[in-house]
C-alpha positions, 0 to 999 in steps of 0.5 A: 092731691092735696090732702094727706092719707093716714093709714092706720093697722087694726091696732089703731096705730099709724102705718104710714102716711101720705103728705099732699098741699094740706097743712099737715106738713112734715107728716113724719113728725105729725105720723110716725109709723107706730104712733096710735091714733088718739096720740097723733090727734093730739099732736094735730089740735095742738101743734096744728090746729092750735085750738084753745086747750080746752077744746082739746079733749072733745075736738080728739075724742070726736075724731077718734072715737069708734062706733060701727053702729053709727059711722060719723061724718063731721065737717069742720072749719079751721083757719084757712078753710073747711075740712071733713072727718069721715068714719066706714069701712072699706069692702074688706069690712075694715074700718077706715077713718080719714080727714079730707082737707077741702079748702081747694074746692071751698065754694065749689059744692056740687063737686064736692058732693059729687066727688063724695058721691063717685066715692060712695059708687066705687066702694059699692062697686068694689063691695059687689065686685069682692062679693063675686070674686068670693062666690066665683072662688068657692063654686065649680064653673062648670056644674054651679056646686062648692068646690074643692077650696069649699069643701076644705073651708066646709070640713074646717068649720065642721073638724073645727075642736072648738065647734058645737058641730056633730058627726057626719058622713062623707061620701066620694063618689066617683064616676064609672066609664066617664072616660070612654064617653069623654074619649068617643063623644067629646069633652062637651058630651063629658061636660054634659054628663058632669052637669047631668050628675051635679043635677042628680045629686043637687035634687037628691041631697037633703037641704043641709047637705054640703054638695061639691065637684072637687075635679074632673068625675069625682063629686063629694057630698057631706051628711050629718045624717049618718045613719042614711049614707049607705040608702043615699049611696045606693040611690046615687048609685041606681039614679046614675045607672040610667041611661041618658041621652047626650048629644043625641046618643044614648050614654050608659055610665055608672058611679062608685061611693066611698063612705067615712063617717067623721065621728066627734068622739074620736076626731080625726083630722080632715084629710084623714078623712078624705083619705079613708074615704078614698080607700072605701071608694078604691075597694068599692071600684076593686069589687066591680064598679057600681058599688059603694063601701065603707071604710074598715080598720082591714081597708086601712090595713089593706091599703097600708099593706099595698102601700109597703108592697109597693115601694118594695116591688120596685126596689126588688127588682133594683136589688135583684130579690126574685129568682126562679125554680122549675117545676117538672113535666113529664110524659104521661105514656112513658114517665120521662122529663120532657120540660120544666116550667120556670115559676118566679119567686119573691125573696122579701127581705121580711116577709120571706119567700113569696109565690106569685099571687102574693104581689103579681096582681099589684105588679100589673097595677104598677105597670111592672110586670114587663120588667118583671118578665124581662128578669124571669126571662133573663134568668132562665136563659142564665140557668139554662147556660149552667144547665147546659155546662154541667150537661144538662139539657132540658127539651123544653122551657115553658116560661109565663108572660104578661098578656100586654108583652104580646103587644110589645115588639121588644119581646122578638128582640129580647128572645132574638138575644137568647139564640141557646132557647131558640126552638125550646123556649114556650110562653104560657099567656092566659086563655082570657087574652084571645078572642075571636080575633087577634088584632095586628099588633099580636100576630106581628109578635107572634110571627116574629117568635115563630121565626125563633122556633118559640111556641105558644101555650095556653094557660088555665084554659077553661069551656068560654067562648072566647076559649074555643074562638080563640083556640081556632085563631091563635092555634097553640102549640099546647093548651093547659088544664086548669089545676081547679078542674084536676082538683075534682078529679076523678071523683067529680062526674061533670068535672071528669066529662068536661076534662075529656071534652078538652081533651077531644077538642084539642086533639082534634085540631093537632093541639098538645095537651098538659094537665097541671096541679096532679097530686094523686095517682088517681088523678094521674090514671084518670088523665092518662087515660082521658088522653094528656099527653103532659102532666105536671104537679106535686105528684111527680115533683115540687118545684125547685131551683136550678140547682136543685133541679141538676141534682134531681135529674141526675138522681136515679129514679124510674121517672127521670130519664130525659125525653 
């Protein structure tokens, strides 16, 4: 056009300029970048202008002088024509100063003023357009609360050292059994869940509380009323139980908190924070869902620990650290070797030699268990190939397997590769895999086994339902006694009846029976005597390796002979 643009940093000083027709020519001697605004003036009234030297001084101090208070507008004549001096800000609230040179549309008044007026109208309407960009970027779209970008902004001002702020509590909460409404009904059911809760916890929280949706089920609330949080988490908690109806159908989901109080005293940076409330909200879930916790040094140590485990977990079954030992089972009429259980072992490079219950659990977690199976099987079939070389033949090998393999169709394939174990080899699986029926993907499995002569035993079995249902469908070879039920006997009289009433079951459908954990003779007799046809336990033997196990079988001893 033909005016000239200067901008200006907040320092005052020029960032660059724009040259159009005015008579500010040759802007880069007039504004060279770097050049501050009061200097720049100078340079225009004396070398442009050339307005009497007197007039100098109040000519610049009009011009470059900063009142937010009183934004300026000044019109001025020159030469050859009229120009205008404007002071304000832009919708950012920086100041912004400029000098439009008018003399092109000297004369022409209404489209001067409706030229500054289109000006005024789209700086307003920038304004209002940033106002909402800044609202549409701190609030959730769906639910109308603050957002994770809010939260952070919120726990910035509230971690802030400098701040006069106190403590406050954080609560996270998370929603049980959100998925399977998601999963039946429909991701708009699930957006209507999501508002439904936004609702609850928006009509519950105290007017200073901080409410946000910070992605997908999980909602965080701030309090500064610490001593309230664990009430507010057991109302959320019993408010969200309720059913609603959604979509026309009644929904029954549940929500689980965790607690971390930020304290000013011992400040912790914020995503230490989030972080323990995250491990209060994990354990609350690990207790049963439809909890809520609150965040201890033992849940820190807890969390670091499974942390530790986890990495190792994974790099012991890259570095070969579990192995197997067996365990001895014995006939109970004539004391004979009739099979081993094979029991793995963790040799942790710290920690030393670990059992089962030490890390099985968190292996399921990971999703590692199969390949956890896949090793004891391997290398049960390895010490087996020893044991038959050195002329040790062991009549049957019980090995225990993770309930999701029976859905897994490489299990047939990895026991067709083992043809030595064929017709000797036994999985244990835990009784609270069966119900009263098996679906298709387990039978499938099962009958490929069968074809290779395995046999199914059942693990730790107890008097449930699904116990006896399951008896009926899967129809095993032999079921185990739980060691927590020998454990009472024979002084317990109820445990004792319940021992008997097993056994009469399993006989009466052709089912072996295999007592575990015997320790005492008396246990012994009494089991004998209920009808266990197996027995097993540190009464007759300790487990050990496969090396250990030779040597044992070829000792001497009234209770060793092989079946």
């Amino acid at each position: 056009g033909n005016d000239t643009l200067v901008i200006y940093d907040e320092d005052d000083c020029v960032l660059f300029a724009i040259e159009g027709r005015s008579k500010y020519q040759n802007t880069d001697r007039i504004f060279p970048r770097g050049k501050h605004i009061v200097d720049a003036h100078k340079r225009i009234v004396a070398e442009v202008l050339k307005l009497p030297e007197a007039e100098h001084s109040a000519w610049v101090d009009e011009r470059t002088r900063y009142s937010p208070e009183r934004p300026y507008e000044v019109e001025r004549t020159t030469e050859t024509g009229r120009g205008l001096v404007k002071d304000g800000y832009s919708p950012t609230g920086a100041r912004v100063t400029s000098f439009l040179d008018l003399t092109a549309v000297l004369g022409k008044t209404e489209l001067y003023q409706e030229t500054l007026r289109q000006v005024e109208a789209n700086a307003a309407a920038l304004r209002e357009a940033h106002a909402e960009l800044q609202l549409q970027a701190s609030t959730d779209a769906l639910t109308g609360l603050n957002n994770r970008r809010s939260l952070e902004n919120e726990l910035k001002r509230l971690t802030d050292p400098n701040a006069a702020t106190g403590a406050f509590a954080l609560l996270h909460l998370d929603l049980d059994g959100f998925k399977a409404i998601n999963d039946t009904l429909g991701h708009q059911a699930g957006d209507d869940v999501l508002c439904h809760v936004a609702d609850t916890l928006r009509g519950m929280a105290q007017p200073d509380d901080f409410v946000s949706r910070v992605g997908g089920d999980e909602f965080i609330l701030i309090s500064a009323d610490v001593d309230t949080a664990t009430e507010k988490a057991k109302r959320f908690i019993e408010a969200l139980s309720e059913p609603i109806e959604v979509m026309g159908e009644l929904c029954t989901f549940g929500a689980s908190v965790g607690i971390a109080v930020w304290d000013p005293d011992t400040p912790i940076h914020r995503d230490r924070l989030l972080g323990d409330a995250d491990i209060a909200l994990y354990h609350a879930k690990d207790q049963g869902r439809g909890r809520f916790a609150t965040v201890t040094d033992d849940l820190r140590a807890a969390v670091r620990h499974r942390k530790s485990m986890t990495v190792a977990l994974h790099l012991a079954l890259q570095n070969d650290e579990f192995f197997v030992v067996y365990q001895p089972q014995f006939d109970t009429a004539t004391d004979t070797l009739v099979g081993v259980e094979a029991l793995i072992r963790w040799n942790h490079p710290e920690l030393g030699i670990l059992t089962p219950p030490s890390f099985l659990d968190l292996a399921h977690r990971l999703r590692i268990i199969s390949d956890i199976d896949r090793t004891v099987l391997r290398k049960v079939a390895e010490d087996d190939t020893m044991w038959r070389q050195s002329g040790l033949h062991v009549p049957s090998l019980s090995v225990n397997i993770a309930s999701e393999r029976l859905r897994d169709p490489t299990l047939v394939d990895e026991v067709g590769c083992i043809p030595h174990l064929h017709h000797r080899l036994n999985f244990e699986v835990l009784e609270s895999v069966f119900s009263d029926q098996l679906d298709e993907g387990i039978q499938d499995v099962l009958h490929g086994l069968a074809e290779f002569g395995v046999r199914i035993d059942v693990d730790d079995f107890c008097l449930g339902l699904s116990s006896l249902m399951g008896l009926l469908a899967l129809r095993p070879e032999r079921l185990k006694i739980s060691r927590d039920f020998v454990a009472q006997l024979p002084n317990s009289a109820r445990h004792a009846d319940v021992v008997k009433f097993i056994v009469d079951i399993a006989n009466s459908l052709g089912i072996e029976v295999i007592a575990e954990g015997v320790e005492t003779l008396a246990q012994r007799q009494f089991l004998a005597e209920a009808g266990c046809q197996v027995l097993q336990g540190y009464y007759f033997a300790r487990p050990m390796t496969a090396k250990d196990l030779l040597v044992y079988t070829q000792t001497p001893s009234p209770s060793k002979s092989l079946g």
